[in-house]
N, C-alpha and C positions, 0 to 999 in steps of 0.2 A: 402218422401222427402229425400233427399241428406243431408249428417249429415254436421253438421256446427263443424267444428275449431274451436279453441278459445286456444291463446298464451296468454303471459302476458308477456312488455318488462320489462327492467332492474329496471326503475323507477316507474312501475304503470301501463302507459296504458295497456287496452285491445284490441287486437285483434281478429276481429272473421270473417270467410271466409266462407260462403257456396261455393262451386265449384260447377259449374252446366254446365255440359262440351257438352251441344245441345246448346247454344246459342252464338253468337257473340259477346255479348256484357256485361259489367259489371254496377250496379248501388252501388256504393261509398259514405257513408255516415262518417263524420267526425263527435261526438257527443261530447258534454259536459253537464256534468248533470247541470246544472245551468240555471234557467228561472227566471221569475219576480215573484215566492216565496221566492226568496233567496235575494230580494233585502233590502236593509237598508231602512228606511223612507226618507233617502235624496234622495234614488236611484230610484225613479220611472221612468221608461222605460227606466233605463243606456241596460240592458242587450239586448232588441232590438234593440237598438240604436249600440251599440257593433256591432252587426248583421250585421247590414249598412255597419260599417266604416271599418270592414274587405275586403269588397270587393275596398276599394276606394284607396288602393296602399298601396304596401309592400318595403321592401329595396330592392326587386329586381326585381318588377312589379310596374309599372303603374297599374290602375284602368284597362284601355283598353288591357294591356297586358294580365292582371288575364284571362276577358275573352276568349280573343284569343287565350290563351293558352289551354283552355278546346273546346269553340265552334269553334276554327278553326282547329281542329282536328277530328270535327264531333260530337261532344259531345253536352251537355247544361249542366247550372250551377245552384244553386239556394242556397237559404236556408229558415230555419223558426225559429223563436221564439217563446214556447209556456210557460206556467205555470212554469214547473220543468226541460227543459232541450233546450236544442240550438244543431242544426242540420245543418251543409254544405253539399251539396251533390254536387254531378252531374252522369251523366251516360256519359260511354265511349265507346269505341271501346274494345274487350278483349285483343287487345298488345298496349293497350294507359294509362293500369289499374298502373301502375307505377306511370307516368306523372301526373295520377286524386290524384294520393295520393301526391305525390309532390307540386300538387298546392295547395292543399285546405291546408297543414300543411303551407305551405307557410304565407298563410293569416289569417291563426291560431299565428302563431310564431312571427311573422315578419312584422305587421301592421306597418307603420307609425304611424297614426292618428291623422295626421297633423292638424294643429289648424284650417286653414282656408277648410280643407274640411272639418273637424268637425262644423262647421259653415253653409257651405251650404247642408250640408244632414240634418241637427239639423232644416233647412228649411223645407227639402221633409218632414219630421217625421211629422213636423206642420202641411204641407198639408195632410197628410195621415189621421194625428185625424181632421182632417176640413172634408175630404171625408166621412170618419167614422160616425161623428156628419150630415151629410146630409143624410144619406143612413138608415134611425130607422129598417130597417127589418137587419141589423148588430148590430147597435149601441142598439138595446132592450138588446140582450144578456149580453153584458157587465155590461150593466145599473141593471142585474136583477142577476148578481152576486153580485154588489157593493151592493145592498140594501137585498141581504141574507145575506151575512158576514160582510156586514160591513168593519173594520179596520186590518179586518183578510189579511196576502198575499195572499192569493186564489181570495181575492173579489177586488182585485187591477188589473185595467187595465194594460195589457200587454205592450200599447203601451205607457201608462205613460201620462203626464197632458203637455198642453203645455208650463204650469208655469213648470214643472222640466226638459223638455226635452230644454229648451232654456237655462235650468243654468248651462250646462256641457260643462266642460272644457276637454281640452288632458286628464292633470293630475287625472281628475274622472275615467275615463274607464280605464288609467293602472291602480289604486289601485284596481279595479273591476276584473280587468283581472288578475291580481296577484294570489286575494283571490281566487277565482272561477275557475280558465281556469288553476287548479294544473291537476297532471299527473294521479290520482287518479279518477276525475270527467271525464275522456278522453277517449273514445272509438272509433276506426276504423274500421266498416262493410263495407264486399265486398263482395258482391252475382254475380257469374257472370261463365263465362269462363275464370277462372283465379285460379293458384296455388296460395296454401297456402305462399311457398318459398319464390313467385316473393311479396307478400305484407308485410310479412314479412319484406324483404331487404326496401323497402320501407318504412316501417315502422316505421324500426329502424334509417335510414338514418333521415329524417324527423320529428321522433315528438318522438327520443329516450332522447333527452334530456332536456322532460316537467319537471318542478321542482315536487315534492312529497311534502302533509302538512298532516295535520292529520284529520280523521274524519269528516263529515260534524256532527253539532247539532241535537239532534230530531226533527221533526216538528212536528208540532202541528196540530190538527183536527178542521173543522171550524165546529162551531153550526148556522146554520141557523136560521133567525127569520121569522114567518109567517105575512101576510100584502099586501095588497095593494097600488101599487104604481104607478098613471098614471102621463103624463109628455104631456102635452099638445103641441101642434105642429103643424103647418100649413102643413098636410098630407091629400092625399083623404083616406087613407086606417090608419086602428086600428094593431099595428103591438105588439104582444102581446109574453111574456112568465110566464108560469103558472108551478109552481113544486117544490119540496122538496129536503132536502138532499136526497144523493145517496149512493155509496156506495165507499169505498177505493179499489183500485187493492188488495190490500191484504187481504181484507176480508171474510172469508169461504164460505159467501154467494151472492160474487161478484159475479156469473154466473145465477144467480137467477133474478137477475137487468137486465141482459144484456137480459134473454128469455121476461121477463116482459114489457121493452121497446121494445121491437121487437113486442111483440101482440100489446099493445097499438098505437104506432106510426112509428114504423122502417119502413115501407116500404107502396104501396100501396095498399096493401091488408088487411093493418091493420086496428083495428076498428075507432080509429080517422080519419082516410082517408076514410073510406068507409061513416061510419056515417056524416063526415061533410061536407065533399067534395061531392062524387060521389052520394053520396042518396039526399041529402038537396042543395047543390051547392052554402053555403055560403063562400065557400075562394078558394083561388085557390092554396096556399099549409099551408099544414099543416101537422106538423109529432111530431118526440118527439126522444131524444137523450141523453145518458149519459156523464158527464165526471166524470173519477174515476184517483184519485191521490194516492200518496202514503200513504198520511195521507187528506180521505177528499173526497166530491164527490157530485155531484147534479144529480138531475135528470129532465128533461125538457120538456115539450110540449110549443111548437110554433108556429104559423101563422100569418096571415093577412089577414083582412075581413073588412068590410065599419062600420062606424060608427051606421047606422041602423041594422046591425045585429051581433055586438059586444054582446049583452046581453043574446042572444041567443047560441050564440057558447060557451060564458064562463056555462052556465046554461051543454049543452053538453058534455064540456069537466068532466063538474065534474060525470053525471050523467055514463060517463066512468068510471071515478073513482069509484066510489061507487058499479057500477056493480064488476070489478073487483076485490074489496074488498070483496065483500059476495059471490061474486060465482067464481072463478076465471074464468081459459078455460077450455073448454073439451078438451077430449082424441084428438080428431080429429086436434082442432085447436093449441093445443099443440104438436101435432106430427109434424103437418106445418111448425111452428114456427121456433119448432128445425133444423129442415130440412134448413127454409131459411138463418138461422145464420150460420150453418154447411156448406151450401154451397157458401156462401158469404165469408168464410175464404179460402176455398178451390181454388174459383176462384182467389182470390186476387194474391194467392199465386204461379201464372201463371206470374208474372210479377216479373222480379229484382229489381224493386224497393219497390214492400211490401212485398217481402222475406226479405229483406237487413232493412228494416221500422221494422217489426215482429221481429227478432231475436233481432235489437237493443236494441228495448224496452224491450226487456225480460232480458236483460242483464242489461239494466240499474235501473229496479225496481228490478227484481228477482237473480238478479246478475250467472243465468243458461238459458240454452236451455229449453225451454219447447214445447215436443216434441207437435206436431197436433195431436196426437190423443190424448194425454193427457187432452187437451181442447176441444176436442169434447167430451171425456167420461165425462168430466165434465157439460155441457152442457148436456148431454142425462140425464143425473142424478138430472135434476133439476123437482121437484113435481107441482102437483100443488096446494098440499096443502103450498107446502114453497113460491108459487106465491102470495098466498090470504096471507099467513103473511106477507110478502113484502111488498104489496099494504096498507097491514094495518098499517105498522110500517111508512112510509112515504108519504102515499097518503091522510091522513086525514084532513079535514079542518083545523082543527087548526094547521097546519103544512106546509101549502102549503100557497106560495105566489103567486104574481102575480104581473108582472112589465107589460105596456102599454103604448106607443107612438102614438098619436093619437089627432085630432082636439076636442077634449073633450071642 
C-alpha cells in the first residue's frame, strides 16, 4: 500500500491523504466523530437529522447548487450517519480534489438550517422511519439492539422517534453543532491522485478555522440482557435476529470475533448458510455480522423464513452454537476462513473509496495508521482454541437473545 500522510492544522483538525498516483480520480471523506451515542436524551436522531439539513443550503449554496457543484463536475455526493461518527463524502475527478474539499467544508461550516427547510426534511425523516417500520428484514435490527441495551446510547435508534424528530427546531441542531462538530472531532481523508500540498491548501482555506473544546467524556460499555422478544406483524415471512454482546474495536481479542463470525455466517460457504440454506432450503438468506464500537459491541445472526419453519431454524442456529463452543473449526476450515477475511480486505482495498473509509476509521478510534499487514498478522494469529473461548464467553444460552417480526 501507498503510505498515508497525516498533518494536523492550527486548530485541531486532521488531515490525512493517501496519494495513489494510477488512478484518475479521488474519493473525499469529511468526518466527525459524533453519532447518535453522543446524543443527549432530548436529542434522539438530531445528529441524522444534522446529516439532512447540511446538504439543504449553505450561505453560498442553494440545496441545488451544493449538488451541482460536485455531480456537475462528474462527481457524486453522499453521506451516512452511524453510531459514533458522521461522514460526507463524494468522489471527484483528480484536479476537481480542491473543489470536493471546498464544498463539503462548505456545508459543514455554513448551513443555514433555515426553519422552514427544517420543517420539511423533519417530514422526509418521518417517512424514512415509516419505510423502516414497513420493511422488519431492517426494522428487526434496530428493534434487537433496543431490547439488548435497553436505555444504553448504543441501543438508541439512529434515526430517532418520530415523537423527537418533529420537536426540533433551528435553534437545537446549532447547540448540537456547536458541542460536537469542534475542530478536534474533525477529519479530512483523500485517497486518490492527488498531493498532499493541493489538500492541505484546501484544507486550511476551508475548515482552518473549526473552533477547539476539550476532550470528549468516557463512554461507557453496554451489558446486554438475554430473552426473547417477538413483535407480531402482518408479514408472510419470520424475519429474525439471535446473539450476544461482541466485542469493542479495542479489545485484544477483537480479531478473534471477526475470524468466529466469518465461519459462522460471513459469507456463503459458511456453516449457517450451508446448514440452513443450501442443505435444508428453509430461508433464502441468512448470515451473521459484528458491530464493534469503541466501548461495546454485538454480535449477530439473522434471516428470514415462514412461520412453519421458524422452530426449526432457531433449534439450528443454536445447535451451531453449541458445536462451535465445544469443538471449534479445524485446521482446514480455519485456514479458509483466514484466507477469506484476508482477502476480502485486500480487495476492498482496490477502490478509493474504502482506502479513504479504512484509513478514516483507523484515525478516528486508533487515532494512527494501521498498516494491512499488521491486521492480517493479526488475524493469522488467531487460535482455535481462542475460537471455542469466544464462542463460550458469548454464545451461551443464557446470553443470547433473540428479537422476531413475524405473524405470530
Amino acid at each position: 500500500m501507498s503510505e498515508i500522510q497525516k498533518i494536523i492544522l492550527d486548530n485541531g483538525v486532521r488531515v490525512l491523504v493517501e496519494s495513489v498516483g494510477h488512478v484518475k480520480s479521488a474519493a473525499i471523506g469529511l468526518w466527525c466523530k459524533t453519532g447518535s451515542r453522543h446524543e443527549f436524551d432530548n436529542e434522539a436522531g438530531i445528529t441524522h437529522l444534522i446529516e439532512h439539513m447540511l446538504f439543504k443550503g449553505t450561505e453560498n449554496r442553494t440545496a441545488k447548487q451544493i449538488a451541482e457543484a460536485i455531480e456537475g463536475r462528474g462527481g457524486s455526493l453522499n453521506a451516512f450517519t452511524d453510531k459514533e461518527s458522521t461522514c460526507y463524502y463524494c468522489r471527484t475527478l483528480a484536479d476537481d480534489v480542491a473543489n470536493g474539499v471546498e464544498v463539503l467544508g462548505d456545508m459543514m461550516l455554513h448551513s443555514l438550517l433555515d426553519p422552514e427547510e427544517l420543517k420539511r426534511e423533519e417530514g422526509v425523516v418521518l417517512e424514512e422511519i415509516k419505510r423502516s417500520l414497513d420493511e422488519p428484514s431492517d426494522h428487526v435490527h434496530e428493534l434487537h439492539l433496543e431490547n439488548r441495551w435497553g436505555s444504553h446510547p448504543l441501543g438508541k435508534p439512529i434515526i430517532g422517534t418520530p415523537e423527537s424528530v418533529s420537536s426540533f427546531e433551528s435553534a437545537d441542531l446549532r447547540r448540537y453543532l456547536d458541542r460536537r462538530y469542534r475542530a478536534e472531532n474533525v477529519i479530512l481523508s483523500v485517497a486518490g491522485n492527488v498531493s498532499l500540498e493541493t489538500v492541505k491548501a484546501a484544507a486550511e482555506a476551508t475548515l482552518g478555522k473549526i473552533p477547539h473544546t476539550s476532550a470528549d467524556t468516557p463512554l461507557t460499555r453496554p451489558t446486554g440482557t438475554a430473552g426473547i422478544d417477538l413483535v407480531t406483524k402482518d408479514v408472510e415471512q419470520v424475519h429474525f435476529c439471535i446473539g450476544g454482546d461482541g466485542r469493542a474495536i479495542f479489545d485484544a481479542d477483537y480479531h478473534t470475533l471477526v475470524v468466529l463470525d466469518a465461519a459462522l455466517g460471513g459469507s456463503m460457504s459458511s456453516r449457517l448458510f450451508q446448514e440452513i440454506r443450501e442443505k435444508r432450503g428453509l430461508v433464502y438468506s441468512v448470515g451473521s455480522y459484528t458491530l464493534s464500537y469503541s466501548a461495546g459491541g454485538a454480535f449477530t445472526v439473522y434471516g428470514g423464513t415462514s412461520p412453519q419453519h421458524w422452530p426449526m431454524v432457531q433449534e439450528l442456529v443454536r445447535a451451531e452454537f453449541d458445536k462451535i463452543m465445544k469443538e471449534g473449526v479445524d485446521a482446514e476450515e480455519l485456514a479458509r476462513t483466514k484466507r477469506h477475511i484476508s482477502g476480502n480486505i485486500v480487495l476492498a482495498l482496490e477502490g478509493m473509496s474504502s482506502r479513504m473509509m479504512r484509513m478514516s476509521r483507523n484515525e478516528l478510534m486508533h487515532e494512527r495508521d494501521i498498516p494491512l499487514e499488521e491486521t492480517l498478522a493479526k488475524l493469522e494469529a488467531v487460535t482455535n482454541d481462542s475460537i471455542v473461548a469466544m464462542a463460550n464467553e458469548i454464545l451461551s444460552a443464557d446470553k443470547v437473545s433473540t428479537t422476531a417480526i413475524g405473524p405470530f
